[in-house]
C-alpha positions as CSV (number, residue, x, y, z in Angstrom):
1,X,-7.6,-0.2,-30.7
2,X,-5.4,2.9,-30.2
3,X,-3.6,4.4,-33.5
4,X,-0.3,2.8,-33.6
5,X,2.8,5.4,-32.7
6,X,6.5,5.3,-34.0
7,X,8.3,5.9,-30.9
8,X,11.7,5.9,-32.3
9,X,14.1,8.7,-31.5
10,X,11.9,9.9,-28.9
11,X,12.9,10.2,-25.3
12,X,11.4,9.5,-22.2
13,X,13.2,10.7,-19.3
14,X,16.8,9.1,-19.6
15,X,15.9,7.0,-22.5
16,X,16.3,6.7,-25.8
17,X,13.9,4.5,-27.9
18,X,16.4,3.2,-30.7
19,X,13.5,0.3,-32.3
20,X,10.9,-1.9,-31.9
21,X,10.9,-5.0,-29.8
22,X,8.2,-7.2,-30.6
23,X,4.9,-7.5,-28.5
24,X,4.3,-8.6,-25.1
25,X,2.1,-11.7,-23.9
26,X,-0.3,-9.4,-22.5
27,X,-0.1,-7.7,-26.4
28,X,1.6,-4.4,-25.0
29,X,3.6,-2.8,-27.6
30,X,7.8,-3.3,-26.2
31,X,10.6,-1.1,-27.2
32,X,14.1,-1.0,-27.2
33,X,15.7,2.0,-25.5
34,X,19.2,3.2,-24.6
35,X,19.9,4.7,-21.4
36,X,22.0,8.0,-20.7
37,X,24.1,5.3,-19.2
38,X,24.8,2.8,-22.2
39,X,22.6,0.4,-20.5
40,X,19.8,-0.9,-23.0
41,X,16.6,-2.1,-21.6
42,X,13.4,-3.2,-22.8
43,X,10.1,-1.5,-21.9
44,X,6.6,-0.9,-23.0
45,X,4.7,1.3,-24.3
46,X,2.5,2.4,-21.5
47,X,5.6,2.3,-19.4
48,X,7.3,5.3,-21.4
49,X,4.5,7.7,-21.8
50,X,2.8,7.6,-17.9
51,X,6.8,8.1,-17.0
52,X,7.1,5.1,-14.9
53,X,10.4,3.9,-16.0
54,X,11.9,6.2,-16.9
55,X,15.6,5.3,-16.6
56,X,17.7,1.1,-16.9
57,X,17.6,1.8,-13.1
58,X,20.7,4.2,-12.7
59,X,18.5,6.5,-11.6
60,X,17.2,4.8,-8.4
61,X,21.1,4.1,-7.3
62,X,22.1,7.6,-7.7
63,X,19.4,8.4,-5.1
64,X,20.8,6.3,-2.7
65,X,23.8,8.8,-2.1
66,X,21.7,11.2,-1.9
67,X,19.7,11.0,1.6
68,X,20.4,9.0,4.6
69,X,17.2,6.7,4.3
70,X,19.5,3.3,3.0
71,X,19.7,2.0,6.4
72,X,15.9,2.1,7.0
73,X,13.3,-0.4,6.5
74,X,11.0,2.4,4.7
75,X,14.0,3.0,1.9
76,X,13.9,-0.7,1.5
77,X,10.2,-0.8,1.0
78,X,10.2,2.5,-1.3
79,X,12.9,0.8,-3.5
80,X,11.2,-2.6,-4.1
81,X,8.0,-0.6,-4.5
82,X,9.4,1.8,-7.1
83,X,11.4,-1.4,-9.1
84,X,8.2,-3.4,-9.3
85,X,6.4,-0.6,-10.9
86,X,9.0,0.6,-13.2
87,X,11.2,-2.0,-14.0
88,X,10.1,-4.9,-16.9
89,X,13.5,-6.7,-15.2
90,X,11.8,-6.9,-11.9
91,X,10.7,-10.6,-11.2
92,X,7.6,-8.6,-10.1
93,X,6.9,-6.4,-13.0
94,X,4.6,-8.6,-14.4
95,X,2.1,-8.2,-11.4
96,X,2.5,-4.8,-11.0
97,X,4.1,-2.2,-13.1
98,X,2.9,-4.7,-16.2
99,X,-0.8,-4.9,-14.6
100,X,-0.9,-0.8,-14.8
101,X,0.2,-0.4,-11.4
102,X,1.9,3.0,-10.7
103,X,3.6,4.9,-8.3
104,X,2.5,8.2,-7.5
105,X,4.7,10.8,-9.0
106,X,5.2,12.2,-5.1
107,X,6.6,8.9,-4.3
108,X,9.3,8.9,-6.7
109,X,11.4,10.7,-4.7
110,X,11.9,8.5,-1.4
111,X,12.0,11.6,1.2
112,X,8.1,12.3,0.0
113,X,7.6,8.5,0.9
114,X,8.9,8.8,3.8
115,X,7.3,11.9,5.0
116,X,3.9,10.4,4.3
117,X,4.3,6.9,6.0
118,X,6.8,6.8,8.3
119,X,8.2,3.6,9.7
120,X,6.8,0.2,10.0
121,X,6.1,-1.7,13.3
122,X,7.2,-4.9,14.5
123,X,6.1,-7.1,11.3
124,X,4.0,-4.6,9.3
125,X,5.0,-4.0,5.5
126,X,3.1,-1.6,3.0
127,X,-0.3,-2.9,1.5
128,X,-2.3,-0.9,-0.5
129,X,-6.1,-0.5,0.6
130,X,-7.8,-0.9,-2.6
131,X,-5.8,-3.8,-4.2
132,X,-6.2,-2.9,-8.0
133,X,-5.3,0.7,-7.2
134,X,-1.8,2.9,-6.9
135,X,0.8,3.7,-4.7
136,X,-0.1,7.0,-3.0
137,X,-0.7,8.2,0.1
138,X,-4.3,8.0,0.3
139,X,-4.2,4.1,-0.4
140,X,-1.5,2.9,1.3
141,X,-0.8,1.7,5.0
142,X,1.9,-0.3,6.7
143,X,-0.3,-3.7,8.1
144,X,0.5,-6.8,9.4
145,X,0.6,-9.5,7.1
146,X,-2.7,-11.1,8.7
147,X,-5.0,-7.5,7.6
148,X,-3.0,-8.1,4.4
149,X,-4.1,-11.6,3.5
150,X,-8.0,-10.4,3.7
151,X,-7.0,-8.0,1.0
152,X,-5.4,-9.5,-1.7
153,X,-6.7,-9.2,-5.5
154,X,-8.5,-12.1,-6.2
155,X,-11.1,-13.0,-8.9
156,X,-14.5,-11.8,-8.2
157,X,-17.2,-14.6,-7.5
158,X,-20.6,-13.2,-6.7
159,X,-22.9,-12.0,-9.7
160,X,-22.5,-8.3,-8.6
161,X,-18.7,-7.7,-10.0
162,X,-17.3,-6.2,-7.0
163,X,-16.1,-8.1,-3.5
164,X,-18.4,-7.3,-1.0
165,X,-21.3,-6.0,-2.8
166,X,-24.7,-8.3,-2.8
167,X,-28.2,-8.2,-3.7
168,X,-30.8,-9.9,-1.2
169,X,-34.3,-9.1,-1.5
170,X,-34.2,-6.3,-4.4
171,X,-31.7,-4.6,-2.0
172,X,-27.8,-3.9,-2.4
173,X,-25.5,-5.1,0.7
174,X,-22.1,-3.5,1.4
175,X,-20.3,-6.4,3.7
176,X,-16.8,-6.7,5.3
177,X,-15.4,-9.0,7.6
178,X,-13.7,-7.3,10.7
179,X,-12.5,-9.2,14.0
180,X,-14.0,-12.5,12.5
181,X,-17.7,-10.9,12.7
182,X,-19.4,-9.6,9.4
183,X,-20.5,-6.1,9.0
184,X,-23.3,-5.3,6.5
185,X,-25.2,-2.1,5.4
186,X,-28.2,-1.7,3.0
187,X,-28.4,0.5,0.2
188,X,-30.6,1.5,-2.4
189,X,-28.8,1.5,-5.3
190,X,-26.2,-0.4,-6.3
191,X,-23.4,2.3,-6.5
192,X,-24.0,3.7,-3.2
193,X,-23.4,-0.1,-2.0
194,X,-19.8,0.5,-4.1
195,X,-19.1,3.7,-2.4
196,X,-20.4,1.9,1.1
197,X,-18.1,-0.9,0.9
198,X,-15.0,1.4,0.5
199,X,-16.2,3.5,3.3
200,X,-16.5,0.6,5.3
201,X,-12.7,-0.2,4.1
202,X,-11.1,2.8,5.6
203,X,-13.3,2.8,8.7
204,X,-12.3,-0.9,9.7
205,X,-9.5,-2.0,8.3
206,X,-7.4,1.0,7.6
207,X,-6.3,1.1,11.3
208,X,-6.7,-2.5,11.9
């Protein structure tokens, strides 16, 4: 365990961390902090220092003024995105932002967001290629929500550790399912069936 720090009277961006709130379920040290605003919120620890909240939220509506992007569907998306992330209020915190989910520090400003993705399609929404990773550019795409539903984070139930990755024969498997038909390749060591399964990933299901 890490050495225990007294945050209070520092500040991370627009807040001020005034005392201690107590300990999360997931045993993440909470603060209370004032914003620049008045507003008080409660965040954590890990929160604070990697800069992901760094405001109650006033920030995010200040942007709003600031760029014409409000009437698209990507603004919509970057906002929930960002919230989820940064704010503990966020009925979605807990599976994101409180699960060590970040947003890149390029994103945080939604005209760099837009730049890199552009608009959605038809039905599409953002998913992120590897599910236990970060918002950034390099693992994100808009799908449908059928790609999607292949890729959710879910618990891992094959003695390897990693979805995907087998052993048959004293031989390591990289599979993935594309267009209902499986697609294998055989490696001789078990990271290189890691690093196989990922490229596999962003060859068949990046543009599916």
């Amino acid at each position: 365990m890490g050495k225990f720090v007294d945050r209070v009277g520092m500040t991370y961006g627009r807040l001020l961390v005034v005392s201690r709130a107590g300990t999360s379920a997931s045993k993440k040290v909470m603060w209370n902090c004032v914003c620049e605003c008045k507003n008080q919120v409660v965040v954590d620890a890990c929160s604070l220092t990697t800069g992901n909240t760094l405001s109650c939220g006033c920030y995010l509506k200040e942007r709003i003024t600031k760029h014409g992007g409000w009437k698209k569907s990507s603004y919509n998306t970057w906002r929930a995105m960002v919230r989820r992330c940064t704010n503990p209020k966020d009925k979605d915190y807990a599976k994101y932002g409180g699960k060590g989910i970040s947003v890149c520090s390029e994103w945080m400003e939604y005209l760099n967001f837009e730049k890199d993705m552009g608009e959605p399609e038809g039905e599409q929404t953002l998913d992120r290629i590897d599910p236990y990773g970060n918002y950034c550019k390099d693992n994100c795409r808009w799908a449908e929500l059928t790609v999607q539903a292949r890729n959710i984070r879910k618990p891992v139930k094959n003695k390897t550790g990693v979805i995907g990755v087998l052993q048959r024969s004293g031989k390591w498997v990289a599979q993935i399912t594309h267009n209902k038909s499986k697609i294998s390749k055989t490696f001789a060591t078990f990271d290189e069936a890691v690093v196989g399964r990922k490229e596999l990933e962003r060859l068949h299901w990046r543009r599916a």
